[in-house]
Residue, then its C-alpha position, 0 to 999 in steps of 0.5 A: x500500500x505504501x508504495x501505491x500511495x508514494x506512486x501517486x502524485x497529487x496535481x490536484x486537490x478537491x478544493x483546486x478542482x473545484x475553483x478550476x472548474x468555476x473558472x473554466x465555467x466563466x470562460x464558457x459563459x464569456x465566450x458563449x453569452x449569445x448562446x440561446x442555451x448550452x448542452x454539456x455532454x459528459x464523456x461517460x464516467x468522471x467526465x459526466x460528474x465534470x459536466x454536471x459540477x459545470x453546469x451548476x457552476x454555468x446555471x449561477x451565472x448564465x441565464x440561458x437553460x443548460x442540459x447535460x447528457x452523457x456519451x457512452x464510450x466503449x474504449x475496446x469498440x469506441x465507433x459505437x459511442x452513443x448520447x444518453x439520453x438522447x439529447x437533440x442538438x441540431x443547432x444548439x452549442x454543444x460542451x464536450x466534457x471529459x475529466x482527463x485528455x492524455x492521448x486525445x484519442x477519446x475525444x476524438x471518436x466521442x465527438x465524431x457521434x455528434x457531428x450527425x447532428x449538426x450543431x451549431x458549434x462543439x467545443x471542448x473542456x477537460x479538467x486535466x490536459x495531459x501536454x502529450x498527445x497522439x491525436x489531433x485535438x486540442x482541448x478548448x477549456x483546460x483546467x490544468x495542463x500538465x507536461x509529463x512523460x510518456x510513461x507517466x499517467x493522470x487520472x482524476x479520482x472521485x468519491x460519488x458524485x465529487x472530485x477528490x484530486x487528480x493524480x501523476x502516476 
């Protein structure tokens, strides 16, 4: 257990998450203050508990409906990624959000399902941007970037609906 925890680097705190996550909400309202509403889309997993904790954050500040939904991705077949619920998006701006990007990899197939729906624009959010991509997307919103190695890993921890703290691994 001892060399588990000594493994694992916190980069992110539970209080750190949440003051990222207001700021990023900002940004999203200063950039979107025309939006006639906002739809956040959660990567299944801690990027729907990101989503909803930023649309709470977006529901203080901007007068405009906010409604989430999730992308349900399967990491071993990710061209069958499908929303829950089904959400109509035609013309709407659409927040794609995820806890961590280390490859860009699941961005990428989460966001080819939404393009059939012709929104008006898709933008991305992650909590945590790891520098070193192997995909072609680069995170809209950022939280917290983090240049690592190859090797090293970030994940985002969370107890329920709450984000405890992001880890280097």
């Amino acid at each position: 257990m001892a060399a588990d925890i000594a493994a694992k680097n916190s980069i992110l705190s539970a209080d750190a998450a949440t003051r990222r996550i207001r700021r990023m909400a900002f940004e999203v309202a200063e950039q979107h203050v025309d939006a006639e509403s906002l739809v956040l889309l959660g990567i299944e997993g801690n990027g729907t508990i990101v989503a909803t904790q930023l649309a709470q954050e977006l529901a203080t500040i901007l007068p405009v409906p906010v409604t989430t939904g999730t992308v349900r991705i399967n990491k071993k077949a990710p061209l069958d990624a499908r929303l829950d619920p089904a959400i109509p998006l035609e013309g709407r701006v659409v927040l794609l959000v995820d806890d961590v990007s280390n490859t860009g990899k699941t961005l990428l197939y989460a966001l080819r399902p939404l393009l059939e729906f012709q929104p008006r624009a898709i933008r991305t959010l992650v909590l945590v941007e790891r520098a070193h991509k192997l995909f072609a997307v680069q995170p809209d919103f950022v939280g917290l970037s983090v240049s690592t190695t190859l090797q090293e890993h970030i994940t985002v921890e969370t107890d329920g609906q709450t984000i405890t703290g992001a880890f280097l691994h």
